[in-house]
N, C-alpha and C positions, 0 to 999 in steps of 0.2 A: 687161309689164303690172304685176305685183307692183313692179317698183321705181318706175315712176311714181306707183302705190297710193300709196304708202308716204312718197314722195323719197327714197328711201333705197337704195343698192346691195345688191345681190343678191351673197353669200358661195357659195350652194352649190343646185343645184335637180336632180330628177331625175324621172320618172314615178311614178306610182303605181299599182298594177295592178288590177285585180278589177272595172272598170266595161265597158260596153259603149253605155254614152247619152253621157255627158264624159267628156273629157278632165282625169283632175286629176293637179297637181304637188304635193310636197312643196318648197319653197321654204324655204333657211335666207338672215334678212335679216342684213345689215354688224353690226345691232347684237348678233347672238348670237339672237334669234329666231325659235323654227318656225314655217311657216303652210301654207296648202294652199290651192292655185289652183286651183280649178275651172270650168273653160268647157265652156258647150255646143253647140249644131252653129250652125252659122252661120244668121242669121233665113230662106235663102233654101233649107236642107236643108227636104226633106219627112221629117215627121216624123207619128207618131198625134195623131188632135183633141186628146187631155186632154193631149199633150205640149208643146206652145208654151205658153212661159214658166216651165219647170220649176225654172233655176236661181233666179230670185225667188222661185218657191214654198218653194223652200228654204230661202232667209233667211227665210222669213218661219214655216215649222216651225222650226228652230233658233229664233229669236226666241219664239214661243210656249212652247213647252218651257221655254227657258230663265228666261224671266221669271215662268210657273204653274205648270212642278214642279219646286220645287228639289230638288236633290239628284238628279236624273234627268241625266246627264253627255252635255252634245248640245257641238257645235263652237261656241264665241262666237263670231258677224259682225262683223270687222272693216274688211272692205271692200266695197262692190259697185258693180256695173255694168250696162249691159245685158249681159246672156246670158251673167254671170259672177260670181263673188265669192272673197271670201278669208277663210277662218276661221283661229282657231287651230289648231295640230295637239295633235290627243290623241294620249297615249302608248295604247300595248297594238298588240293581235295579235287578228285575225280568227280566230274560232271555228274552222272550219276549221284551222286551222294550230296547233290544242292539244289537248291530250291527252281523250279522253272523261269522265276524272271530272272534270277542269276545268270542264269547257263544261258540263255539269250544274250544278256549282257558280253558274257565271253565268247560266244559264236560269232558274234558282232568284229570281235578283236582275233578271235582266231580269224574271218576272212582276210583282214589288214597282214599278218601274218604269212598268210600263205601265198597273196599277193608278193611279198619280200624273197618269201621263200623261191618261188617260181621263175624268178628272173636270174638264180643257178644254172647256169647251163652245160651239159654237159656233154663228149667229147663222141658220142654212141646214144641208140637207143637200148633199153632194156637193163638187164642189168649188170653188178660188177662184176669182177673176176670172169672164170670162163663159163658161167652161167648163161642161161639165151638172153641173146643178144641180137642187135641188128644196126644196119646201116640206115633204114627207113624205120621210121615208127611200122607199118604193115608186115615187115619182117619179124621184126624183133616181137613185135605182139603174136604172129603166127606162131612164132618159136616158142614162146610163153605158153601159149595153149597147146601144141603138141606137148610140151613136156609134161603139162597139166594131167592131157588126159592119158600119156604111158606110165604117169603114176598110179591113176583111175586102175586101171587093170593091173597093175601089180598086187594094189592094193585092194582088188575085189570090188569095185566102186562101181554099180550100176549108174549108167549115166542114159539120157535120151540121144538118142541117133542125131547126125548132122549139127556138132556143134562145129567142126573142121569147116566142113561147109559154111557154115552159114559166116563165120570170119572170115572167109577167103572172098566172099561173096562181096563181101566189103571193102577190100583192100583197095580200093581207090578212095575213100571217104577216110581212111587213115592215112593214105600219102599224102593227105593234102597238113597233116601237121608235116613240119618244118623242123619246127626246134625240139627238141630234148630239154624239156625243162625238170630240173629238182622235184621228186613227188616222193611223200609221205608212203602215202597207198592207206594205211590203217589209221587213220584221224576219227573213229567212234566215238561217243565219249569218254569212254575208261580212260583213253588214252590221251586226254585234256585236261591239266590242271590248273586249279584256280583259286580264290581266296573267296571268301565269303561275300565278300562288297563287290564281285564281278570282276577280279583284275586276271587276265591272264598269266600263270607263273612256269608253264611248262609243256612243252609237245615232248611224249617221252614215246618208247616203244619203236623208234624208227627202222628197225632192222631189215623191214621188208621193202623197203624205197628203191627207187629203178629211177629213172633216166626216160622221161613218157611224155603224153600229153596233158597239158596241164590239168584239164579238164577229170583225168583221170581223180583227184584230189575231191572232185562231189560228189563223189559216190559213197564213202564209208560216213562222213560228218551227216548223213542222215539214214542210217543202215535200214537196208528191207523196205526202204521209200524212195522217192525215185524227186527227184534234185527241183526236174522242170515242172513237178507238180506243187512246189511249195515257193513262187516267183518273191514272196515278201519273207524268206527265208533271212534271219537275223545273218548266217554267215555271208550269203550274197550279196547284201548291201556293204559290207567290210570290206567285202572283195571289192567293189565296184566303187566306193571310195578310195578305194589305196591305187587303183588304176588310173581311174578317171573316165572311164565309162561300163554301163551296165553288162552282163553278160546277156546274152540274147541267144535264147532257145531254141535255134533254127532247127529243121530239118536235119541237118546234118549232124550239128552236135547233139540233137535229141537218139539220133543214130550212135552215135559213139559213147554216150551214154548208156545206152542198151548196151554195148559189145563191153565197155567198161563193168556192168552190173552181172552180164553175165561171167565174166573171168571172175568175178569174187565170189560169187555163187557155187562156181565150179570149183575155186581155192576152198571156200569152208567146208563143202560136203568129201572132200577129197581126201582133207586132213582131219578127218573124223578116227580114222582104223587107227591110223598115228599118236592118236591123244589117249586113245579106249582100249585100247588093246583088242578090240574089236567086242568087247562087252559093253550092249547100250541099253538103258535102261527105258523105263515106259520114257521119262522127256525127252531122253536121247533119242528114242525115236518118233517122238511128233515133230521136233527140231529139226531132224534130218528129212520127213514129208513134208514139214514146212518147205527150207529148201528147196528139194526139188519141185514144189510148185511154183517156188520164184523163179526159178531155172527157167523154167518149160514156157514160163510166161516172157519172159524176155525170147529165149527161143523162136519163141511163137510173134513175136514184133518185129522180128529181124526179118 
């Protein structure tokens, strides 16, 4: 694929690990060149509603990023397809795989970052193409979660009663966002690269980014933990530097937090059947009790 991309022969290509949706390669081309291939499942895999067409969504966050925050280090688009493309490769090392004052150090510069990133603004809430969407943030997130949970039932997916509710419940504490700002959505650390000496080199994996409140962005950079319990939090201080004032915990956004934590609780337990073919082994399912404990707990705050 890459050498047709390109016309040009393929020197050296291998896997690259840490996904579970693509398939992606690091590809070195004839002329000395890194890049990175990433395909996604084939148009006839069953996959979740907001999933179809994820790897264009991609080019098209790289694309945004890259052209409205500079200095914010995303993969350049250099090639695409249907249900595939080709970026540069960035140097560095996934979070995970570096030492804890390191990754401090780059939490620090990923908040600076996202600060940049978020002042994208874009034209709808939710997401692109004719995926759910809305006019209001409370819409577009209701839509989100109904589609969420008509996947839950296709896919066999025991969930606890009154998650419909208990969003709806809320929907005046979400109209009160405004803007539509640029979001990530999955900023964990896999998904953060960096160099040894703490320098920020790459936000990759954007394919699941929407059009939301910005806030939505604190939830994964400290996953299965909760944002407002960690206030001396290295990314938050980034953030609050590159703005010019702190974020502050309020009631409300302590609210929108919870409704934040639970749509990704309800996204990973959802897209379990999806990855597994529905064979889970003993961690698969402590991983999936876990979950639903964190479900039920934010459920349970709402």
């Amino acid at each position: 694929m890459v050498a047709s991309a390109f016309d040009m022969g393929v020197a050296d290509c291998g896997p690259l690990s840490g996904g579970f949706f693509a398939a992606v390669w690091r590809v070195t081309l004839d002329d000395g060149r890194q890049v990175v291939l990433k395909v996604g499942p084939a148009p006839e895999t069953p996959v979740l509603s907001y999933e179809y067409g994820l790897i264009e969504a991609e080019a098209e966050y790289f694309r945004l990023v890259g052209s409205q925050a500079a200095g914010v280090p995303v993969p350049e688009v250099l090639r695409t397809g249907p249900g595939w493309m080709v970026t540069a490769y960035l140097p560095g090392t996934a979070l995970p795989e570096l030492p804890e004052a390191v990754c401090d150090k780059v939490r620090h510069e990923l908040g600076t970052a996202l600060a940049a990133v978020h002042r994208i603004s874009g034209p709808r809430f939710g997401y692109s193409g004719d995926r759910p969407h809305g006019s209001t943030w409370s819409a577009a997130f209701g839509a989100i979660i109904d589609s969420l949970l008509s996947d839950a039932v296709q896919w066999d997916v025991a969930l606890p009663r009154g998650i419909r509710a208990a969003v709806a419940r809320h929907s005046d504490v979400l109209d009160r966002v405004h803007r539509p700002s640029l979001v990530h959505f999955d900023l964990w650390d896999g998904n953060v690269l960096a160099t040894e000496d703490g320098r920020l080199t790459g936000l990759v994996d954007g394919e699941r980014w929407l059009y939301a409140d910005a806030a939505m962005d604190l939830v994964s950079p400290v996953l299965l933990r909760r944002i407002e319990d960690l206030p001396n939090h290295p990314l938050l201080h980034g953030y609050a530097e590159a703005t010019g004032s702190p974020i502050e915990f309020t009631e409300e956004l302590q609210v929108r937090l919870t409704l934040y934590r639970l749509h990704l609780y309800l996204v990973m337990l959802t897209e379990i059947p999806s990855r597994t073919g529905g064979e889970v082994d003993e961690a698969g399912l402590a991983w999936r009790t876990r979950l639903r404990t964190l479900l039920a707990e934010e459920l349970s705050a709402l």
